[in-house]
N, CA and C atoms as an extended XYZ file, in Angstrom:
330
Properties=species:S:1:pos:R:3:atomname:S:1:resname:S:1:resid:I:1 pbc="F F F"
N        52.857     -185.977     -212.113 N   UNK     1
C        54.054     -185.789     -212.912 CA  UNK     1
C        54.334     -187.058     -213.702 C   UNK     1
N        54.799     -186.995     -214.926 N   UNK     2
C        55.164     -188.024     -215.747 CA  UNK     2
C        56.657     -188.587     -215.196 C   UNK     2
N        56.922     -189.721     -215.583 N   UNK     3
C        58.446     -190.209     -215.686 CA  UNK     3
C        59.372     -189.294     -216.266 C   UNK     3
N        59.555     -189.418     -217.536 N   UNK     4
C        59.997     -187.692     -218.254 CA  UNK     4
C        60.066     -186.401     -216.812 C   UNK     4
N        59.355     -185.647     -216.733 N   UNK     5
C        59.140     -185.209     -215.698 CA  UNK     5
C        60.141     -185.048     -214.919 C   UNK     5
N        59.594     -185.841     -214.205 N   UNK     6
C        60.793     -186.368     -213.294 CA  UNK     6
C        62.255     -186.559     -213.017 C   UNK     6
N        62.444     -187.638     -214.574 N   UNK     7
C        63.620     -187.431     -214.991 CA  UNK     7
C        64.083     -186.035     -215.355 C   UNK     7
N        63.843     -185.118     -215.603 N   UNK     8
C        64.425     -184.082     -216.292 CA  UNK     8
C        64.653     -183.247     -214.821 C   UNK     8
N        63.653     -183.434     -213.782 N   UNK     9
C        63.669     -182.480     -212.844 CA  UNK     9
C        65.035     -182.856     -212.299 C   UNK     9
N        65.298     -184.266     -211.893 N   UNK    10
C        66.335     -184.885     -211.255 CA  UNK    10
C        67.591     -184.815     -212.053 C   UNK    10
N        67.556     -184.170     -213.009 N   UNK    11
C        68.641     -183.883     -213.685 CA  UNK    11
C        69.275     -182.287     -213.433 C   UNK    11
N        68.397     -181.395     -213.905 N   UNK    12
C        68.634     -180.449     -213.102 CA  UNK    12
C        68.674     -180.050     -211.647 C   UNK    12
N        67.888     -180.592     -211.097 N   UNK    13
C        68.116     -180.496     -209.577 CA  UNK    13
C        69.381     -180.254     -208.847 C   UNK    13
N        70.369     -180.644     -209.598 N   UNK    14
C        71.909     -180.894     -209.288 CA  UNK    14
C        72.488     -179.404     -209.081 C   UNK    14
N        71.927     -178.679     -210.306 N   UNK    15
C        72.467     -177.073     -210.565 CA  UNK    15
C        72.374     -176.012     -209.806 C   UNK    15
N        71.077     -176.388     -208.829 N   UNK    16
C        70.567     -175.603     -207.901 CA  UNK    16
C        70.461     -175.874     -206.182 C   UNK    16
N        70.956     -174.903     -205.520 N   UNK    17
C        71.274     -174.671     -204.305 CA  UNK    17
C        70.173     -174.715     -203.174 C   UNK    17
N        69.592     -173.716     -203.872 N   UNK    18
C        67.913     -173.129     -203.488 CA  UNK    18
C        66.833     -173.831     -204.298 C   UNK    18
N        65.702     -174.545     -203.441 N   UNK    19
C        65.334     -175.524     -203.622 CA  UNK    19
C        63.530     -174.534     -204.094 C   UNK    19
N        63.858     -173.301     -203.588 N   UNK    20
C        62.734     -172.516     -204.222 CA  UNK    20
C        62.918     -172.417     -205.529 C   UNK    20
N        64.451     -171.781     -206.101 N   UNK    21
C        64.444     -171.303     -207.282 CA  UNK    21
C        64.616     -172.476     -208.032 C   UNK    21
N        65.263     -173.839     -207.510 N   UNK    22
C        64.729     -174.699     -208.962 CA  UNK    22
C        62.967     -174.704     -209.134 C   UNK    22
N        62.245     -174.671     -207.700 N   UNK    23
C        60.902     -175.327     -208.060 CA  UNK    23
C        60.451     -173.740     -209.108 C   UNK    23
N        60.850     -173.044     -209.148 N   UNK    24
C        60.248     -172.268     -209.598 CA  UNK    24
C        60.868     -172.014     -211.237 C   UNK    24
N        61.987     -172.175     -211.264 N   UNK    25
C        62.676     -172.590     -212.685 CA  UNK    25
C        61.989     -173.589     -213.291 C   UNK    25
N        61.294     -174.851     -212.808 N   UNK    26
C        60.614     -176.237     -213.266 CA  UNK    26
C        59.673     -175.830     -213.829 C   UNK    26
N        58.628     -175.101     -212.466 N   UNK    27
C        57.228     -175.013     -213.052 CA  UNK    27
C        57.188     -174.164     -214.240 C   UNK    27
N        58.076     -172.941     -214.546 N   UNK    28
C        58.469     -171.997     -215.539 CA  UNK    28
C        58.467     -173.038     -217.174 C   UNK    28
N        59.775     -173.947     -216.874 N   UNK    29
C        59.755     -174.870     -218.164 CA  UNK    29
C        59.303     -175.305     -219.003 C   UNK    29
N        59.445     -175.306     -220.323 N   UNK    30
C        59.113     -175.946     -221.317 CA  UNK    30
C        58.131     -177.583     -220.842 C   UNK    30
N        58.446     -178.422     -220.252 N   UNK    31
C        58.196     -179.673     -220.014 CA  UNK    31
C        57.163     -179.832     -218.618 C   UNK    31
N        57.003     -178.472     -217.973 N   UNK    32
C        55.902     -178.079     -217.220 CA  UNK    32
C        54.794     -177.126     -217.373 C   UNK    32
N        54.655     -176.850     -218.854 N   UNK    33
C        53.767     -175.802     -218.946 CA  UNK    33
C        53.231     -176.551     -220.646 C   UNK    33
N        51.510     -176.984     -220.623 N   UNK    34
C        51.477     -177.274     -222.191 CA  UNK    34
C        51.958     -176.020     -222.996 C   UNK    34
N        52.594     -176.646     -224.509 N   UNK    35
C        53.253     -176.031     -224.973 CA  UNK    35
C        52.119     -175.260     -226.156 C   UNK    35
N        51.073     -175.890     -226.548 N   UNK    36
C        49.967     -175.088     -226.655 CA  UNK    36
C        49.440     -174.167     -226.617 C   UNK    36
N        49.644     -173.897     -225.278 N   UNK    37
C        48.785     -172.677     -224.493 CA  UNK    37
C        50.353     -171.653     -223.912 C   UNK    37
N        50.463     -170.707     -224.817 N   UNK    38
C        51.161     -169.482     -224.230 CA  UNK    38
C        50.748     -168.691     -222.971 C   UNK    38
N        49.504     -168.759     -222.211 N   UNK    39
C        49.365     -168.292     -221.594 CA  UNK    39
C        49.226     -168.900     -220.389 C   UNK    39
N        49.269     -170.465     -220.159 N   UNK    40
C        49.128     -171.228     -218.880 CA  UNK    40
C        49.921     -170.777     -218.255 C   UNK    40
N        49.537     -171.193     -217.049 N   UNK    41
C        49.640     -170.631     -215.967 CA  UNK    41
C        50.782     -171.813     -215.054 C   UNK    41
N        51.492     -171.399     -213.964 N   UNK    42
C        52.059     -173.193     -213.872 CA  UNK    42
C        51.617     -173.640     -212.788 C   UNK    42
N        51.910     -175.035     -213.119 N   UNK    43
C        50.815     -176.072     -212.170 CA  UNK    43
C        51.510     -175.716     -210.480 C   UNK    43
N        51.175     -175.118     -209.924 N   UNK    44
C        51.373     -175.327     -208.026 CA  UNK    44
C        51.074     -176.606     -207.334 C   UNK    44
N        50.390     -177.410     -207.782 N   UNK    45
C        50.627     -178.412     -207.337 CA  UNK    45
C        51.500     -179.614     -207.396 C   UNK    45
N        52.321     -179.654     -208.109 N   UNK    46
C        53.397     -180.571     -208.283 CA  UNK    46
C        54.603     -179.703     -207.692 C   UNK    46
N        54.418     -178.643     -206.965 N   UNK    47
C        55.457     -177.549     -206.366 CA  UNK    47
C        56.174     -178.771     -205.158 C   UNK    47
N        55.242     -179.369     -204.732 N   UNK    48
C        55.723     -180.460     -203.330 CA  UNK    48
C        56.789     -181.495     -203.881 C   UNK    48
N        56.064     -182.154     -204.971 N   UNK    49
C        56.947     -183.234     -205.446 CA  UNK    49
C        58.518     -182.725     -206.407 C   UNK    49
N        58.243     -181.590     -206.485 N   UNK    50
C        59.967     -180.860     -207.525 CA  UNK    50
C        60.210     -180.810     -206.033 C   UNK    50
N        60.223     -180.350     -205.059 N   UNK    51
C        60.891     -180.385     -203.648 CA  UNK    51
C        61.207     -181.645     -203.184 C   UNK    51
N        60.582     -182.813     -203.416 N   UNK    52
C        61.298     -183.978     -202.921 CA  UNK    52
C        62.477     -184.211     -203.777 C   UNK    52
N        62.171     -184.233     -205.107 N   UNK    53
C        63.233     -184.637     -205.811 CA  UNK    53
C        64.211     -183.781     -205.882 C   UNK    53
N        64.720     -182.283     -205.211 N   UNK    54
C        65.634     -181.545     -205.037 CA  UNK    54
C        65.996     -182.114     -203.585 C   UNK    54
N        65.076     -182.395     -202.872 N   UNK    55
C        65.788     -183.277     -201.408 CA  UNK    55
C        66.432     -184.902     -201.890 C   UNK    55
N        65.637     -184.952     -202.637 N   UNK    56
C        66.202     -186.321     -203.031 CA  UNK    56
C        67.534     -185.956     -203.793 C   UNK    56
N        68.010     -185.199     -204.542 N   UNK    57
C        69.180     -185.023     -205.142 CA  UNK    57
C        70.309     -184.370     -203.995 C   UNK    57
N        69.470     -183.452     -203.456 N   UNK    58
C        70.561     -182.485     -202.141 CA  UNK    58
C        70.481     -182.353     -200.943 C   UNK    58
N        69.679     -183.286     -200.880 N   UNK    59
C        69.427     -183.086     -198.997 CA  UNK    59
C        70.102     -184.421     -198.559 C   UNK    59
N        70.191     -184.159     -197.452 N   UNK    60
C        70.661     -185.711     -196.751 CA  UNK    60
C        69.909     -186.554     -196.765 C   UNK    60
N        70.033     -187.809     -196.730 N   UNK    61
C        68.949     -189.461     -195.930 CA  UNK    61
C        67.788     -188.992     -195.214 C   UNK    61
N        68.228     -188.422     -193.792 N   UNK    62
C        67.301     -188.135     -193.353 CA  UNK    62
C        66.299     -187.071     -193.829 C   UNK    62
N        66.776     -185.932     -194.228 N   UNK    63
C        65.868     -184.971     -195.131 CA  UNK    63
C        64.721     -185.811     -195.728 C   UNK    63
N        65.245     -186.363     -196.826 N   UNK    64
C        64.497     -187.388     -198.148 CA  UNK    64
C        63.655     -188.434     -196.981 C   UNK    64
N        63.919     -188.616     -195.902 N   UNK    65
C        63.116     -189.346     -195.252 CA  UNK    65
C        61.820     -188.571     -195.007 C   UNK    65
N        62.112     -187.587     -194.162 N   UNK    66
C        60.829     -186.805     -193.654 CA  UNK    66
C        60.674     -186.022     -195.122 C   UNK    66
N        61.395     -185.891     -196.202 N   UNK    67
C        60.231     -185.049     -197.136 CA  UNK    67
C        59.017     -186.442     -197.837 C   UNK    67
N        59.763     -187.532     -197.423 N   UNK    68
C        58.833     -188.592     -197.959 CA  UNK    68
C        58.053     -189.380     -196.912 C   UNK    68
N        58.023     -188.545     -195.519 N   UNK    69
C        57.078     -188.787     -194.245 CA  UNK    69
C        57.037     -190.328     -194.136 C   UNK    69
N        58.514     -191.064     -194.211 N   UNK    70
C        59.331     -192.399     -193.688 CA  UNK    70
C        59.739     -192.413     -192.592 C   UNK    70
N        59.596     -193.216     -191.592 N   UNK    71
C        60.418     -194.142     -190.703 CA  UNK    71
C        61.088     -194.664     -191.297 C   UNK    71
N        62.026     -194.643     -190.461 N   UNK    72
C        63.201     -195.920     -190.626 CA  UNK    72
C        63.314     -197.266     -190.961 C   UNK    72
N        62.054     -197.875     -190.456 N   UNK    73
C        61.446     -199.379     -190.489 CA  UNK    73
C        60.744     -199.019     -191.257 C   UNK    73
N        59.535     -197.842     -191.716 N   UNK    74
C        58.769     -197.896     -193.130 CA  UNK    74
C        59.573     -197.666     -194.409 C   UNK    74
N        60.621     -196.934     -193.782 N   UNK    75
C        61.493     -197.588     -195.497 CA  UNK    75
C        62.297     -198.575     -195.660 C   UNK    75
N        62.782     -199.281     -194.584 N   UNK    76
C        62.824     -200.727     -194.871 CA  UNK    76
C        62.021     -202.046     -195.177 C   UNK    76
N        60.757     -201.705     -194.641 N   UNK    77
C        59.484     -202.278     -195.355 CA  UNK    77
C        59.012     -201.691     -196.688 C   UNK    77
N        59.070     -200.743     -196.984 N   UNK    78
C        58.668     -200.525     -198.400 CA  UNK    78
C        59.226     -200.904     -199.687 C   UNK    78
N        61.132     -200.313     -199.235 N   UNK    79
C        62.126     -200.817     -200.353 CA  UNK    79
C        63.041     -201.549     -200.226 C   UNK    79
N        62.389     -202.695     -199.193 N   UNK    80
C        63.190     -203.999     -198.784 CA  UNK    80
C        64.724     -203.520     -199.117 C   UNK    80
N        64.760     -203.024     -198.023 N   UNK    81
C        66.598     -202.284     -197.677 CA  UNK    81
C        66.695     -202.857     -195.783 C   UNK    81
N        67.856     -203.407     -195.700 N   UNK    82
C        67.828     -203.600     -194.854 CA  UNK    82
C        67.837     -202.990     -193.406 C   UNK    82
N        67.553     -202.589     -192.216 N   UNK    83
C        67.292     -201.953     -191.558 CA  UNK    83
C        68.428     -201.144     -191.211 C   UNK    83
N        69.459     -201.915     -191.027 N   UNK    84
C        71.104     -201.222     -190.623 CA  UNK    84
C        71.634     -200.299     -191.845 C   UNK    84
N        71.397     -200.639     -193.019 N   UNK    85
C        71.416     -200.009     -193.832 CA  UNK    85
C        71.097     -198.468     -194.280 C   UNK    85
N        69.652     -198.742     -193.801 N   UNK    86
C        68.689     -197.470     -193.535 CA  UNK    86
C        69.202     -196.479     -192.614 C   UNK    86
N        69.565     -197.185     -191.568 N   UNK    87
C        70.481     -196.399     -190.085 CA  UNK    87
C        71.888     -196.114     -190.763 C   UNK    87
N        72.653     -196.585     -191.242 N   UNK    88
C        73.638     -196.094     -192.224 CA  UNK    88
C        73.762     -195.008     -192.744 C   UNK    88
N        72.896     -194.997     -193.604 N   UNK    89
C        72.535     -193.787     -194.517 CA  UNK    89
C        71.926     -192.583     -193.743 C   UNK    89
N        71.120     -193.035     -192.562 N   UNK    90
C        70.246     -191.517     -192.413 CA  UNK    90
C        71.570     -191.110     -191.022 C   UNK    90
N        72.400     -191.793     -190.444 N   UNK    91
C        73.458     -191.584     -189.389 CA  UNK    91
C        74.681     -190.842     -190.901 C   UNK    91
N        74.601     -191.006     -191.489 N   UNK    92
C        75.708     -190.458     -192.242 CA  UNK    92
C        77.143     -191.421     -192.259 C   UNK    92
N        76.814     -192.413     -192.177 N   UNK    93
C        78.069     -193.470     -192.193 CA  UNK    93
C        78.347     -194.138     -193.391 C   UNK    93
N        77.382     -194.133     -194.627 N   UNK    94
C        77.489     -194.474     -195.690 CA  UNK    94
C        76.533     -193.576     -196.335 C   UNK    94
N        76.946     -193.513     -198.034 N   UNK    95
C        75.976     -192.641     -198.443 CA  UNK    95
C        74.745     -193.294     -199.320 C   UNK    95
N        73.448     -193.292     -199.196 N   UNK    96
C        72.519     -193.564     -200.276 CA  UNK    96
C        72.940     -193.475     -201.666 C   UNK    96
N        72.601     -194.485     -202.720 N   UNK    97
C        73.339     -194.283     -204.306 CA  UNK    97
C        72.255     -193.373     -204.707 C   UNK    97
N        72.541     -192.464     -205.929 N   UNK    98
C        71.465     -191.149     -205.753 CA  UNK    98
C        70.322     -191.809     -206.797 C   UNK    98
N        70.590     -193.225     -207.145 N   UNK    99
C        69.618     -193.761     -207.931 CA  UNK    99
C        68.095     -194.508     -206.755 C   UNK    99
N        69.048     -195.007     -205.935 N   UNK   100
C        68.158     -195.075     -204.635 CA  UNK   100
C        67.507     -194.278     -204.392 C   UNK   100
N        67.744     -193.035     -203.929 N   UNK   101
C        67.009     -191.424     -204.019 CA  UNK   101
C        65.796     -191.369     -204.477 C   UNK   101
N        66.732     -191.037     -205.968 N   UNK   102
C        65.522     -190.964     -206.767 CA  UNK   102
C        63.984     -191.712     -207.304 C   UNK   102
N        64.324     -192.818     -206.802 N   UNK   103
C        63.596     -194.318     -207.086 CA  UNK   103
C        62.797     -194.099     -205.731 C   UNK   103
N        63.363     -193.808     -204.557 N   UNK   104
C        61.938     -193.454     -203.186 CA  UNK   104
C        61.634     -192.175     -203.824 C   UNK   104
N        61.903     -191.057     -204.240 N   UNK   105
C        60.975     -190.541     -204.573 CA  UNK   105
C        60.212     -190.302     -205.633 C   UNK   105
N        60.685     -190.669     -206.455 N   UNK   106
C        59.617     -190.751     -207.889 CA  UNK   106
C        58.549     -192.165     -207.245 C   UNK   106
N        58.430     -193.450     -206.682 N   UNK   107
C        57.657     -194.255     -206.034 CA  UNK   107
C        56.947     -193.474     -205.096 C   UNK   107
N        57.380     -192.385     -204.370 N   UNK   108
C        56.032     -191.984     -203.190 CA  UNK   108
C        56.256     -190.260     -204.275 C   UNK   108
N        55.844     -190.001     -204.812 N   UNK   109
C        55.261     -189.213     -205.524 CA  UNK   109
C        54.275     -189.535     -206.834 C   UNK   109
N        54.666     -190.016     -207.577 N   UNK   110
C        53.516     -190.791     -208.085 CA  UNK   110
C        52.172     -191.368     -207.948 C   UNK   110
């Protein structure tokens, strides 16, 4: 997936409840299908990564953790966040900024 991409997915992501019908609204899109070819087909494999970034927009800490197959200490080693922090966010005592979110998952999707 491109940056673009991405960005656009994480924009809409917001609108949708059901994390099937955005992935399936995405792959449908203008910006997921060359615009070339009327008859492509849409890519299934980027079906995983429109699901992180709908966990990353609507799921909890911990969700976005296991859709991005993190420990607690591997995402404090990865995005030098501090450990209590991490426990913060995935305990529900503070919330992740949704730019944070998006930034672990556009980095482990890519």
């Amino acid at each position: 997936m491109t940056h673009t991409q991405i960005t656009l997915a994480a924009q809409e992501a917001p609108h949708y409840s059901d994390p099937d019908a955005f992935i399936s609204d995405m792959l449908l899109s203008a910006a997921f299908l060359p615009p070339e070819d009327e008859t492509a087909e849409p890519d299934m494999s980027i079906a995983p990564a429109l699901r992180t970034i709908w966990t990353a927009v609507n799921g909890s800490f911990a969700e976005l953790l296991a859709a991005l197959g993190l420990t607690q200490t591997e995402c404090t080693r990865r995005f030098r966040v501090p450990l209590r922090t991490v426990q913060g966010w995935k305990l529900g005592e503070r919330e992740c900024p949704i730019y944070i979110r998006l930034m672990m998952a556009e980095l482990c999707i890519i």
